[in-house]
VEXKOLLUM-405480 format. One line per field, with one value per residue (C-alpha): residue in three letters; x negated, y, z negated. Coordinates in nm, 2 decimals. Example, Ala and Ser with C-alpha at 12.3 -4.5 7.8 and 13.67 -1.06 7.14 Angstrom:
# residues 2
residuo <- [ALA  SER]
u <- [-1.23  -1.37]
v <- [-0.45  -0.11]
w <- [-0.78  -0.71]
# end
This chain:
# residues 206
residuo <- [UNK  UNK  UNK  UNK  UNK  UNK  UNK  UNK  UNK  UNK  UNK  UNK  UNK  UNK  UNK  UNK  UNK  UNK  UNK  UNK  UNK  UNK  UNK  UNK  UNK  UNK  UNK  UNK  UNK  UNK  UNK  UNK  UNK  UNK  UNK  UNK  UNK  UNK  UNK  UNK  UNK  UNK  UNK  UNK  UNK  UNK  UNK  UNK  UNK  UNK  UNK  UNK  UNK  UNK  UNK  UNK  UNK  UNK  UNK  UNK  UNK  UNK  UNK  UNK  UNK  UNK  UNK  UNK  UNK  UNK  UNK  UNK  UNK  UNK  UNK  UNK  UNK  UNK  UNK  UNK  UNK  UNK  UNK  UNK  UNK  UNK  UNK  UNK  UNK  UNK  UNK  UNK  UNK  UNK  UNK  UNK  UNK  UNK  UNK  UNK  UNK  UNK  UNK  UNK  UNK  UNK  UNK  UNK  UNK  UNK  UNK  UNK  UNK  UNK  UNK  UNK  UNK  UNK  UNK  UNK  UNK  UNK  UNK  UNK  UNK  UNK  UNK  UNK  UNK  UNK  UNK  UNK  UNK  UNK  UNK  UNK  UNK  UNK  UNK  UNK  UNK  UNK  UNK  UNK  UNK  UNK  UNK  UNK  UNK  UNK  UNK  UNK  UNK  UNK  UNK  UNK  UNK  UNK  UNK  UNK  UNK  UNK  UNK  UNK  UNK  UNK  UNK  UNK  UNK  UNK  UNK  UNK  UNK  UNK  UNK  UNK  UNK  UNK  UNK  UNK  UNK  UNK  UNK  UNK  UNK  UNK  UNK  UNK  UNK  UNK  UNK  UNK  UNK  UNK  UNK  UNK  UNK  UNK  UNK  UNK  UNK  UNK  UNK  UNK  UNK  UNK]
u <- [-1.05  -0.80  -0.47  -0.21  0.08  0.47  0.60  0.29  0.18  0.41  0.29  -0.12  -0.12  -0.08  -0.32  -0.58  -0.47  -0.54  -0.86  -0.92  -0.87  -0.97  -1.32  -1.29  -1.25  -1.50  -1.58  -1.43  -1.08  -1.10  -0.88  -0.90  -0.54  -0.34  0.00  0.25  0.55  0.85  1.09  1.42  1.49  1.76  2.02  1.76  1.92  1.66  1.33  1.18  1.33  0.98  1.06  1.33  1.01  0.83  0.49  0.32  -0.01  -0.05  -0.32  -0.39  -0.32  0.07  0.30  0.41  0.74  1.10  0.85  0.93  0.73  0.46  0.39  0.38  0.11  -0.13  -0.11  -0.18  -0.49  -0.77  -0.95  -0.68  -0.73  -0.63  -0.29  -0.17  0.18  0.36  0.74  0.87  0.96  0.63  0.51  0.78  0.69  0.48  0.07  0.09  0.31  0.23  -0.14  -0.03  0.17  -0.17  -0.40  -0.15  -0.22  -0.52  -0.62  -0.51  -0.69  -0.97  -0.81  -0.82  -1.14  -1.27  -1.06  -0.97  -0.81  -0.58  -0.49  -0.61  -0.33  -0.08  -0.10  -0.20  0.12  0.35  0.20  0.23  0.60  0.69  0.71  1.00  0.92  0.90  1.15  1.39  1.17  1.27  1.00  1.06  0.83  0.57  0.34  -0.03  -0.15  0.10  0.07  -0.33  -0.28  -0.06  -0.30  -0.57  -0.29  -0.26  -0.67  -0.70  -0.41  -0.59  -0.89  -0.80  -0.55  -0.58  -0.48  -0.24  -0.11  -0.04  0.13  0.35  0.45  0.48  0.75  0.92  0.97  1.01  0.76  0.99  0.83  0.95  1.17  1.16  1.05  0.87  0.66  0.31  0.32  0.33  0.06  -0.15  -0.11  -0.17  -0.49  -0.65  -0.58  -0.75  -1.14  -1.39  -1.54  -1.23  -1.23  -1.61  -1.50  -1.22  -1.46  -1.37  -1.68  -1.65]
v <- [-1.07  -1.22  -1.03  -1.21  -1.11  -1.26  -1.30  -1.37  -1.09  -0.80  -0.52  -0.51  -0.09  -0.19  -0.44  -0.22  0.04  -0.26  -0.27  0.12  0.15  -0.16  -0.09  0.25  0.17  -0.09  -0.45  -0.39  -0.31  -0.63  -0.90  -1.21  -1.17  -0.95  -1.06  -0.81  -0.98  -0.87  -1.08  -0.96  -1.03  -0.84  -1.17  -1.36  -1.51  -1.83  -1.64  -1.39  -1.09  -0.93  -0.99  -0.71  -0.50  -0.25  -0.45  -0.69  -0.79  -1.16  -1.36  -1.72  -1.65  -1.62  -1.87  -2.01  -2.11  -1.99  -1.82  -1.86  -2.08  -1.91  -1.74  -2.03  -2.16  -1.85  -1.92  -2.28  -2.18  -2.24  -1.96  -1.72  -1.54  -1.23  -1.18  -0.84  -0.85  -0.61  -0.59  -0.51  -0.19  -0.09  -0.20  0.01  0.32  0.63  0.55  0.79  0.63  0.27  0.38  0.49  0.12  -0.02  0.15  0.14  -0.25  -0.27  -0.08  -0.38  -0.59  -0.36  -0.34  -0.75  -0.76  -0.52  -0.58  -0.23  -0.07  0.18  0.26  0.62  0.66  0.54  0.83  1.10  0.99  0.97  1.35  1.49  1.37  1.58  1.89  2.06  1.99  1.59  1.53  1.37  1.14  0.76  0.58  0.20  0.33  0.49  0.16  0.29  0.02  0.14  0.49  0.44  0.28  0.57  0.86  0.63  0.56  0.98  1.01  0.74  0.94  1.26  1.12  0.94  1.21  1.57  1.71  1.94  1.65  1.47  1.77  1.83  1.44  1.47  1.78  1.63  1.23  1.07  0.77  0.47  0.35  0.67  0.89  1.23  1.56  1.61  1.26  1.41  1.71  1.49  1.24  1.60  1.68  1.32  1.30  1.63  1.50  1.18  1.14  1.25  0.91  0.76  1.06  0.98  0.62  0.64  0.87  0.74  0.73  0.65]
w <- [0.84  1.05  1.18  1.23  1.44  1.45  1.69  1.84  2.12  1.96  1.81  1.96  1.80  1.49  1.52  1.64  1.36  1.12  1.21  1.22  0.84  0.69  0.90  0.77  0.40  0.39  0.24  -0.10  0.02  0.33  0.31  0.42  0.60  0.73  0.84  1.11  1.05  1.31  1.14  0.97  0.64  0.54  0.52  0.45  0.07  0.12  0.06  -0.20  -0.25  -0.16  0.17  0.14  0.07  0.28  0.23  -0.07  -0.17  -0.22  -0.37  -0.44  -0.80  -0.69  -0.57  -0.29  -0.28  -0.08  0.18  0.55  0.71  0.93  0.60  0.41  0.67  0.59  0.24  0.23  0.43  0.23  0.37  0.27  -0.05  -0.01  0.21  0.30  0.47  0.66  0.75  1.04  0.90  0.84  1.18  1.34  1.15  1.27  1.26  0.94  0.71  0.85  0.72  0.40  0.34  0.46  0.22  -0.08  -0.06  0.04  -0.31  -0.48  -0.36  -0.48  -0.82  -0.82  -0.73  -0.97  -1.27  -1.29  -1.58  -1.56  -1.92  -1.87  -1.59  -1.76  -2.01  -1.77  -1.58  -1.87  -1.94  -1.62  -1.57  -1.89  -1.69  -1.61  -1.24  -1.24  -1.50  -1.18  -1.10  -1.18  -1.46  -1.22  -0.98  -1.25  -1.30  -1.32  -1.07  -0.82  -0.85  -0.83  -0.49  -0.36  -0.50  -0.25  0.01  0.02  0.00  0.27  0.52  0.40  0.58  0.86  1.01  0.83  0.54  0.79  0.90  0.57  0.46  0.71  0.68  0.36  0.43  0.66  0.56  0.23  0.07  0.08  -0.27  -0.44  -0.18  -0.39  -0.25  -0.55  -0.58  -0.36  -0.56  -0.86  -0.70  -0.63  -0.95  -1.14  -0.91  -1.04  -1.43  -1.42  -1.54  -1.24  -1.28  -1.15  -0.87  -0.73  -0.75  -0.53  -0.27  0.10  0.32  0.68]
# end
């Protein structure tokens, strides 16, 4: 795995923090890149709009086009097939939630490399947000493949720093893919309903 940081010697924390969890998760969830990207996109009308996001996972399924340069370089690597990138956002953020960005996209990369369904989470998802108590939450942010990645993201922060810890984060700050105090209870809760298969499979091992 190679870190890559922009502008080069910024950010040498998160770098090491890179290298904590990816170690810590293991070969299925490594990538072949990681990129800390400093710069600021947010009048930036010439590239993606991804690049208005928090973090994306990119593979050499995906294109390449209106990307800024130093990105497009990692992508036309040969050697690069599995590209996790980081705004500055995310750097800039407290180890917790910068971990949680990290692991969320790191778990697809796991779901790409292991084909892996979710059409059980789907339905478990569309049940749980029936109750009364997760009726505000929005459906955009509901997409099994993405909710899998935070229910490991939580798992992976639950881990690393503490389940006091992750709870008094969670209190405190809100998740910047679905900012509603009720979306870790609902992630709790979604969690506990799917098949203990899925559970053991997801089982973090230092």
């Amino acid at each position: 795995m190679e870190v890559v940081v922009y502008p080069v010697g910024s950010y040498m924390n998160q770098e090491s923090l890179v290298d904590q969890v990816v170690d810590f998760l293991g070969a299925e969830y490594r990538p072949t890149h990681v990129l800390l990207d400093g710069e600021d996109y947010t009048h930036a009308d010439t590239v993606l709009e991804e690049f208005q996001d928090i973090a994306f996972y990119w593979n050499r399924e995906r294109p390449i086009n209106r990307v800024p340069s130093h990105v497009l370089a990692l992508m036309e690597d040969l050697d690069c097939h599995h590209l996790v990138w980081l705004s500055r956002k995310a750097i800039e953020e407290e180890d917790i939630l910068f971990t949680w960005i990290l692991a969320h996209e790191l778990r697809h990369i796991y779901q790409a490399r292991q084909s892996l369904s979710l059409r059980f989470l789907r339905r478990e998802a569309q049940n749980i947000r029936c109750q009364p108590k997760y009726l505000g939450l929005p459906s955009g942010p509901m997409n099994p493949a993405e909710l899998d990645s935070d229910i490991f993201a939580m798992r992976a922060c639950e881990a690393l720093f503490g389940m006091s810890k992750l709870a008094e984060f969670t209190a405190r700050r809100r998740l910047p893919r679905c900012p509603f105090i009720t979306y870790p209870g609902y992630l709790r809760d979604l969690e506990q309903s799917i098949p203990i298969a899925h559970r053991l499979a997801q089982t973090l091992v230092p």
